[in-house]
VEXVEXLUM-100634 format. One record per residue: residue number from 1; residue in one letter; chain; x, y, z of N, C-alpha, C, O, CB in turn. Coordinates in pm, 1 decimal. Glycine has a CB too. Layout:
// VEXVEXLUM-100634
+-----+---------+--------+----------+----------+----------+----------+----------+----------+----------+----------+----------+----------+----------+----------+----------+----------+----------+
! num ! residuo ! cadena !     n.px !     n.py !     n.pz !    ca.px !    ca.py !    ca.pz !     c.px !     c.py !     c.pz !     o.px !     o.py !     o.pz !    cb.px !    cb.py !    cb.pz !
+-----+---------+--------+----------+----------+----------+----------+----------+----------+----------+----------+----------+----------+----------+----------+----------+----------+----------+
! NUM !       a !      A !        X !        Y !        Z !        X !        Y !        Z !        X !        Y !        Z !        X !        Y !        Z !        X !        Y !        Z !
...
+-----+---------+--------+----------+----------+----------+----------+----------+----------+----------+----------+----------+----------+----------+----------+----------+----------+----------+
***
This chain:
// VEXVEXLUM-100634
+-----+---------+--------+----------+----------+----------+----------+----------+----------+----------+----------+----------+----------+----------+----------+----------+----------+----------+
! num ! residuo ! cadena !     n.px !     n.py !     n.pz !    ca.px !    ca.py !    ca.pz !     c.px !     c.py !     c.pz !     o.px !     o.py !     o.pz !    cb.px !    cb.py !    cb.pz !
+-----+---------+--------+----------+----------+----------+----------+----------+----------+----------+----------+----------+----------+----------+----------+----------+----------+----------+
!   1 !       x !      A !  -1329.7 !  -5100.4 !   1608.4 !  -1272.5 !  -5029.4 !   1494.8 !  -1379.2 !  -4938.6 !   1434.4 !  -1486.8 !  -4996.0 !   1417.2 !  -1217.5 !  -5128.9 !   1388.6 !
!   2 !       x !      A !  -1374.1 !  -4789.4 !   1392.3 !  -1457.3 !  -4705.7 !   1324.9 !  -1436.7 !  -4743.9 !   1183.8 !  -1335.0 !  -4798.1 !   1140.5 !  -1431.9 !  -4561.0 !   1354.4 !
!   3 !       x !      A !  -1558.7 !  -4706.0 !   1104.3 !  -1588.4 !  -4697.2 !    952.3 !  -1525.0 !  -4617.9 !    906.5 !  -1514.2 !  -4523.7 !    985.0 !  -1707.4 !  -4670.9 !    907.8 !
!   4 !       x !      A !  -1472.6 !  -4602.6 !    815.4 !  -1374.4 !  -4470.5 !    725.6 !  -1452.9 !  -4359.9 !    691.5 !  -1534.8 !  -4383.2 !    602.6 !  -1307.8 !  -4515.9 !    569.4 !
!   5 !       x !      A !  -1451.8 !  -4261.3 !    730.5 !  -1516.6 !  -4127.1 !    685.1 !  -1523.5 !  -4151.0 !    553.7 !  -1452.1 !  -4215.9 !    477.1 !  -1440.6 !  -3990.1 !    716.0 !
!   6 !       x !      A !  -1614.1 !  -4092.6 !    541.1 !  -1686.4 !  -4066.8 !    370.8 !  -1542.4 !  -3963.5 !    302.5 !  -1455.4 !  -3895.6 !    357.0 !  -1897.6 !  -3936.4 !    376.2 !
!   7 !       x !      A !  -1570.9 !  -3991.5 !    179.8 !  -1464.9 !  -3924.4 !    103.6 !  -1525.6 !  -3751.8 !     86.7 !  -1638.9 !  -3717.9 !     52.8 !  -1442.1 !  -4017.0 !    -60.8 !
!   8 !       x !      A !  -1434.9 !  -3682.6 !    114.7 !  -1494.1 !  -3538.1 !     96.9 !  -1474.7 !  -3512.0 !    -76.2 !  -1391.7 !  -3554.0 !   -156.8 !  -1395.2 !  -3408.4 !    205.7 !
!   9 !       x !      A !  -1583.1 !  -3429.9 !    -87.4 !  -1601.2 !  -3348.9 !   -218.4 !  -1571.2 !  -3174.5 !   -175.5 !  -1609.7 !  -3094.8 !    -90.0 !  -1781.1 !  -3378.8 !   -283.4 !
!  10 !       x !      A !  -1506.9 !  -3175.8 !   -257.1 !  -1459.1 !  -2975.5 !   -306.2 !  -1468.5 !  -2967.7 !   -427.3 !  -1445.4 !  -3063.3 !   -501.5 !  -1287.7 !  -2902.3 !   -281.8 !
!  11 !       x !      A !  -1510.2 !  -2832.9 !   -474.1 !  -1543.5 !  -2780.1 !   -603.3 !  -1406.8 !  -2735.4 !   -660.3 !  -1334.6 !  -2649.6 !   -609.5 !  -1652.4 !  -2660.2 !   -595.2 !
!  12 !       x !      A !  -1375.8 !  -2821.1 !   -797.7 !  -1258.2 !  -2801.7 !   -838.9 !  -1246.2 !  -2683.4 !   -866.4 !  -1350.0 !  -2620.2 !   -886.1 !  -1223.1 !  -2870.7 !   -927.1 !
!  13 !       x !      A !  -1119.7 !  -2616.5 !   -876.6 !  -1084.0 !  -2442.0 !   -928.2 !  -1093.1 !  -2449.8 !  -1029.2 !  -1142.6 !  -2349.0 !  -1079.6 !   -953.8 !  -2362.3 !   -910.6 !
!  14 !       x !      A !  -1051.6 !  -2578.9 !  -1142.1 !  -1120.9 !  -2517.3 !  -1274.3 !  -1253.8 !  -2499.6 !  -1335.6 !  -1296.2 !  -2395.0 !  -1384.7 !  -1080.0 !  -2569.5 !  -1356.8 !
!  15 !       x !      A !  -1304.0 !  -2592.2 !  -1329.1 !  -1429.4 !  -2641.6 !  -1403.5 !  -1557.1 !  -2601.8 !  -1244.9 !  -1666.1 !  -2557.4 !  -1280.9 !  -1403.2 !  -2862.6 !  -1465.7 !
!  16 !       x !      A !  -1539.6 !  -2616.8 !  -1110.5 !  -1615.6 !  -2580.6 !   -983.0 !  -1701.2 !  -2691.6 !  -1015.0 !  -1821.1 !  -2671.6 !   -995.7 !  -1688.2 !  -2422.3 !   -960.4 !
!  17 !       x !      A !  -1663.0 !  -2817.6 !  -1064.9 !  -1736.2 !  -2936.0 !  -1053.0 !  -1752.1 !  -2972.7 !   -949.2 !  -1721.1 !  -2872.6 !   -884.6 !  -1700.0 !  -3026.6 !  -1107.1 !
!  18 !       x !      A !  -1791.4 !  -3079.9 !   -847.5 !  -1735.3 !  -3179.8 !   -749.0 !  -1594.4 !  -3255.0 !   -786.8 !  -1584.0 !  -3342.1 !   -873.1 !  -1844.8 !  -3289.1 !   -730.0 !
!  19 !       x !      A !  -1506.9 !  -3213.0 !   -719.4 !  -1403.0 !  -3305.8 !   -722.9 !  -1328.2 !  -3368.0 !   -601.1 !  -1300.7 !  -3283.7 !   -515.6 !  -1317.3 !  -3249.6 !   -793.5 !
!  20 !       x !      A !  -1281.6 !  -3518.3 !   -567.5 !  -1264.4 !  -3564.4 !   -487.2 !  -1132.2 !  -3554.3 !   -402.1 !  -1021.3 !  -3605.3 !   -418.2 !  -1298.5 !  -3649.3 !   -524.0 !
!  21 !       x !      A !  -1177.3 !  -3480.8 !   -317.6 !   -995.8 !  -3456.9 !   -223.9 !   -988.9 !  -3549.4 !    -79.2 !  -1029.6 !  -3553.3 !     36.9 !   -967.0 !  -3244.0 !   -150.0 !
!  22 !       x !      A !   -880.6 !  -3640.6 !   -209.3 !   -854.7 !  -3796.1 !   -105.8 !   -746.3 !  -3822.5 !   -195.9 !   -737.7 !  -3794.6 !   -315.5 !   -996.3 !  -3949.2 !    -92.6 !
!  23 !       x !      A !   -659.6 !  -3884.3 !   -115.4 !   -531.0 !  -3898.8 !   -178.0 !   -571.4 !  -4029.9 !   -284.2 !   -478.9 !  -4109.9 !   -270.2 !   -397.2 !  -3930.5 !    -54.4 !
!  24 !       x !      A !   -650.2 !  -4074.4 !   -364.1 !   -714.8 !  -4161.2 !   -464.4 !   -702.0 !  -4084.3 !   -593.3 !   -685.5 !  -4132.5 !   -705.4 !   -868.6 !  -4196.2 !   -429.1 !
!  25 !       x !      A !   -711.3 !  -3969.5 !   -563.4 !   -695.0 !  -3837.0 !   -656.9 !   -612.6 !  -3781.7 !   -669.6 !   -590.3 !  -3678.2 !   -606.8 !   -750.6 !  -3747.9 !   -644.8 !
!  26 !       x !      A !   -503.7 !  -3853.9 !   -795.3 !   -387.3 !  -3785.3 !   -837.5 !   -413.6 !  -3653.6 !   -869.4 !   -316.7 !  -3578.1 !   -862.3 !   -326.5 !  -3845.7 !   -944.2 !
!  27 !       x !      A !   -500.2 !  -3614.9 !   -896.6 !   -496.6 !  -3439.0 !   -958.4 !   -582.8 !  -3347.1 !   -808.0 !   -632.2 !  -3239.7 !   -842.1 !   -635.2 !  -3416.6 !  -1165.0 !
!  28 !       x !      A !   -592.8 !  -3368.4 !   -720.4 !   -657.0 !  -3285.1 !   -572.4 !   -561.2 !  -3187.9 !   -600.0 !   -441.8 !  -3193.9 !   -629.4 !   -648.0 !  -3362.7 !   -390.4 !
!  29 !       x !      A !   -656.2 !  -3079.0 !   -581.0 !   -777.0 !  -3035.5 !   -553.8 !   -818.3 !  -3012.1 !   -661.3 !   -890.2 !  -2912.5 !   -653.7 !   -792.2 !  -2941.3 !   -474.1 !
!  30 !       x !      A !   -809.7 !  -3068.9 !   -811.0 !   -860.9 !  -3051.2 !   -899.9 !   -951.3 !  -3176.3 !   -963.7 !   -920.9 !  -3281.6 !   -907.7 !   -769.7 !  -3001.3 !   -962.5 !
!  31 !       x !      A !  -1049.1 !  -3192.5 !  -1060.6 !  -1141.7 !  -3324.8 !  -1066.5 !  -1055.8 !  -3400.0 !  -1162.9 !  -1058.1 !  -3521.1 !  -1140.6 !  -1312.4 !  -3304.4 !  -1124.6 !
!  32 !       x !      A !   -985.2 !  -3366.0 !  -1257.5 !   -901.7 !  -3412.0 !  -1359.0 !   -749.0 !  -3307.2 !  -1420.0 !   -720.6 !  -3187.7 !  -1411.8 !  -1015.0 !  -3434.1 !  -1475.5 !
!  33 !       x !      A !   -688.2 !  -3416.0 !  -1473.8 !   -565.1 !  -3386.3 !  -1510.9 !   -613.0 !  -3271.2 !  -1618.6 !   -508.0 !  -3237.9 !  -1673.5 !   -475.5 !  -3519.2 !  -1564.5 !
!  34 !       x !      A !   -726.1 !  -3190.5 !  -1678.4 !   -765.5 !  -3160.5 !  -1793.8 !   -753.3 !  -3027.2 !  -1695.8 !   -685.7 !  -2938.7 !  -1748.2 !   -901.3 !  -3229.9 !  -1879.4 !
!  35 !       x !      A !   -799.5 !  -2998.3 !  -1578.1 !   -872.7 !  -2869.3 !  -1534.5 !   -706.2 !  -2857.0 !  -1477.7 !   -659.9 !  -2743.0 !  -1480.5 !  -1044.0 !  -2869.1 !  -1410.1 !
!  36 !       x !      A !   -621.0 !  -2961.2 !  -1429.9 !   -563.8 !  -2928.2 !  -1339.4 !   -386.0 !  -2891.6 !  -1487.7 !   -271.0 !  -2868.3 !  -1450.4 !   -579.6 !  -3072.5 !  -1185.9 !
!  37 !       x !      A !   -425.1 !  -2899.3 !  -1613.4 !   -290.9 !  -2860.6 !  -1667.7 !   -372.1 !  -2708.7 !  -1699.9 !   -297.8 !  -2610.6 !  -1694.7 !   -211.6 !  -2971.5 !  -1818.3 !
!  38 !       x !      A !   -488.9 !  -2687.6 !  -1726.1 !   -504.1 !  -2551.1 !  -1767.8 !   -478.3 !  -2440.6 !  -1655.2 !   -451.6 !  -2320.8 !  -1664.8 !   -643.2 !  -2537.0 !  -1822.1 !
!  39 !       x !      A !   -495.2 !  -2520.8 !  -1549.7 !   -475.6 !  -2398.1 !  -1437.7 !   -334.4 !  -2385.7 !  -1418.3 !   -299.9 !  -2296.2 !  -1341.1 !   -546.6 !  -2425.0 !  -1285.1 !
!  40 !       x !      A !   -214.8 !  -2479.2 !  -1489.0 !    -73.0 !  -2474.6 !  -1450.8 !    -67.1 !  -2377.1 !  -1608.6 !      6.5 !  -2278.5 !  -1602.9 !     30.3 !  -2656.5 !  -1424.1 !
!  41 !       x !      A !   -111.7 !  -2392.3 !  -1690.9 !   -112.4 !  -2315.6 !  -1840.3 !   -126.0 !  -2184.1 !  -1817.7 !    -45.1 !  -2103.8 !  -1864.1 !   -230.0 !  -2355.1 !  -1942.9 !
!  42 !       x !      A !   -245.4 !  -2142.0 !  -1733.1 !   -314.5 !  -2018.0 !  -1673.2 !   -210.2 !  -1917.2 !  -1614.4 !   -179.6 !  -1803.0 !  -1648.5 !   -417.5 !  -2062.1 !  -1555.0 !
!  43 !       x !      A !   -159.5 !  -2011.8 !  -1498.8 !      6.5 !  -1921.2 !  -1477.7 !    120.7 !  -1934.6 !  -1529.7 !    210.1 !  -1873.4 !  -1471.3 !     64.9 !  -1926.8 !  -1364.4 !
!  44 !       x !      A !    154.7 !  -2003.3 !  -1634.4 !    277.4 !  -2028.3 !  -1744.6 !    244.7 !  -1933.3 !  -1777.0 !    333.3 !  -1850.4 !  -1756.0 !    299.0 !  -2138.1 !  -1852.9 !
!  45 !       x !      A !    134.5 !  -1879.7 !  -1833.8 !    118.0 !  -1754.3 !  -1922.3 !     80.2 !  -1633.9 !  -1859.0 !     -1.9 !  -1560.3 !  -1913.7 !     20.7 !  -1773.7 !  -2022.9 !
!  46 !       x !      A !    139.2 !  -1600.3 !  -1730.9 !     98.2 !  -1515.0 !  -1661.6 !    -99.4 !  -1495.3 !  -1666.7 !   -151.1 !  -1419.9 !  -1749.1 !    192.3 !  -1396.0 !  -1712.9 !
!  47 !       x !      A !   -123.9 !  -1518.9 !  -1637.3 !   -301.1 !  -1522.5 !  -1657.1 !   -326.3 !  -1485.6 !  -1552.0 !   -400.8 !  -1387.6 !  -1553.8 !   -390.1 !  -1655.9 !  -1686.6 !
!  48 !       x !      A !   -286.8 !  -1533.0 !  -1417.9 !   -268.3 !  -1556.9 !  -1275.3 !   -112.2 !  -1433.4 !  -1227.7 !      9.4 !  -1437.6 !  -1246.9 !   -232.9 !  -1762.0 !  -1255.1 !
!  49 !       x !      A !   -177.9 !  -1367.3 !  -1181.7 !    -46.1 !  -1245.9 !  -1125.2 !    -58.7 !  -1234.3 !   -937.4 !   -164.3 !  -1193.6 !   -889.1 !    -93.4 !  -1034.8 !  -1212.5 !
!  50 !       x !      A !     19.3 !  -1260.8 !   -876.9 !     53.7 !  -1220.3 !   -759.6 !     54.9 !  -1078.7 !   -739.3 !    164.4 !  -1032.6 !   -771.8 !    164.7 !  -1270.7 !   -732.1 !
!  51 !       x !      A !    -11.8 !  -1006.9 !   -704.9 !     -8.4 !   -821.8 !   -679.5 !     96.5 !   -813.1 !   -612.6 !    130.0 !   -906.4 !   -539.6 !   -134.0 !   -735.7 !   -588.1 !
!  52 !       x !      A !    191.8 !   -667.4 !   -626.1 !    325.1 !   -646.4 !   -574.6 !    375.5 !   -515.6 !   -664.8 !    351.4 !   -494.1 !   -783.6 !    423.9 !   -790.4 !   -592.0 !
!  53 !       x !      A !    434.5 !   -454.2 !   -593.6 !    564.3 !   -326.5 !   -628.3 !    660.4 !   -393.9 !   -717.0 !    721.9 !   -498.5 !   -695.9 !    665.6 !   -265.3 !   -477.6 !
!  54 !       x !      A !    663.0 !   -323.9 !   -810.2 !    828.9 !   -340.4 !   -893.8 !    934.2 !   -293.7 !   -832.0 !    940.8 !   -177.1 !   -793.2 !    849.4 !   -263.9 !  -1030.1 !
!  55 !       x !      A !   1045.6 !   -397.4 !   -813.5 !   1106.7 !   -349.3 !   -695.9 !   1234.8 !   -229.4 !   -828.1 !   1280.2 !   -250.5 !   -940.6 !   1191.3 !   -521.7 !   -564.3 !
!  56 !       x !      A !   1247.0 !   -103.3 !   -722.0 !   1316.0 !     12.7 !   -794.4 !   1460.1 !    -50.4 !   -867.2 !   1493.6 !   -168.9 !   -868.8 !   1353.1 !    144.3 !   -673.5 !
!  57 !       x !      A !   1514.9 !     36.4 !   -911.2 !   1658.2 !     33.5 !   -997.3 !   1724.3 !      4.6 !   -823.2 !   1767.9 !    -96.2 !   -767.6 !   1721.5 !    226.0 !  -1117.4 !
!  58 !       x !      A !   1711.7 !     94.0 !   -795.2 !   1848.2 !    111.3 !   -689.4 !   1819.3 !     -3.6 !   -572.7 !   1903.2 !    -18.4 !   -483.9 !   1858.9 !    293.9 !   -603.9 !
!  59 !       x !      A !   1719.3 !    -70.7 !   -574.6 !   1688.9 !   -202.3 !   -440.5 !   1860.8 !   -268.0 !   -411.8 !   1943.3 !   -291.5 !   -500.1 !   1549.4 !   -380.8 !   -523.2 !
!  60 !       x !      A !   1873.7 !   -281.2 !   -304.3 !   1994.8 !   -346.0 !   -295.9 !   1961.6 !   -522.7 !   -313.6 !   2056.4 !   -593.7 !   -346.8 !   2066.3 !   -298.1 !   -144.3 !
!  61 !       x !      A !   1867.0 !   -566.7 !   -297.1 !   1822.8 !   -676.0 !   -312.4 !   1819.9 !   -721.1 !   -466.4 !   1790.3 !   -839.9 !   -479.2 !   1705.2 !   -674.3 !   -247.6 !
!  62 !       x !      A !   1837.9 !   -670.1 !   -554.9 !   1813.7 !   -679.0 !   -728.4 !   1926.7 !   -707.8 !   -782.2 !   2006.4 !   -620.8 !   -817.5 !   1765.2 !   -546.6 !   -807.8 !
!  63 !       x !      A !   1955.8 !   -887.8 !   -800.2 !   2106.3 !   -887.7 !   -856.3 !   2114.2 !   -748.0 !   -980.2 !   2014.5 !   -684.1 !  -1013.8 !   2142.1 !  -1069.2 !   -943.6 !
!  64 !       x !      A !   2293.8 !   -716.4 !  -1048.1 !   2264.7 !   -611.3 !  -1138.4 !   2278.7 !   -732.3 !  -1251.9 !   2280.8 !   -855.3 !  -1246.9 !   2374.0 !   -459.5 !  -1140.2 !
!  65 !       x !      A !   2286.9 !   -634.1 !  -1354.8 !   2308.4 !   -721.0 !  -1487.3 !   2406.9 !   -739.6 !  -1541.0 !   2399.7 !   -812.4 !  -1640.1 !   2254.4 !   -691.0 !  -1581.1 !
!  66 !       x !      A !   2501.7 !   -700.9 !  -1514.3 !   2689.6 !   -708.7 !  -1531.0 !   2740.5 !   -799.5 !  -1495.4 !   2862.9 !   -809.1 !  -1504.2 !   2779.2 !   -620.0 !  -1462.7 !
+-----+---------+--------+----------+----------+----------+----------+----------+----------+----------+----------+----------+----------+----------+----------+----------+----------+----------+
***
């Protein structure tokens, strides 16, 4: 039988602490529930934008508003 690999460390996206990504870690890939609601806060409030075209008036893809 092999030994269990060591637990990996990644630098959380909020804080770029060490944080532990192993399923032990309810908040992966973040170090805590603290870094990991501000970064869901970050894009609630648009903070965080996906780049992209406004799609035109006439897109046939654009439900209308009627």
């Amino acid at each position: 039988m092999t030994a269990p690999a060591a637990a990996r460390r990644v630098p959380c996206p909020g804080c770029k602490g060490p944080a532990l990504y192993d399923p032990s870690n309810r908040w992966r890939p973040f170090c805590s529930e603290r870094c990991r609601s501000a970064d869901l806060g970050a894009w609630a409030s648009e903070q965080f934008r996906v780049p992209g075209d406004a799609p035109s008036d006439d897109d046939p893809n654009v439900p209308s508003a009627h």
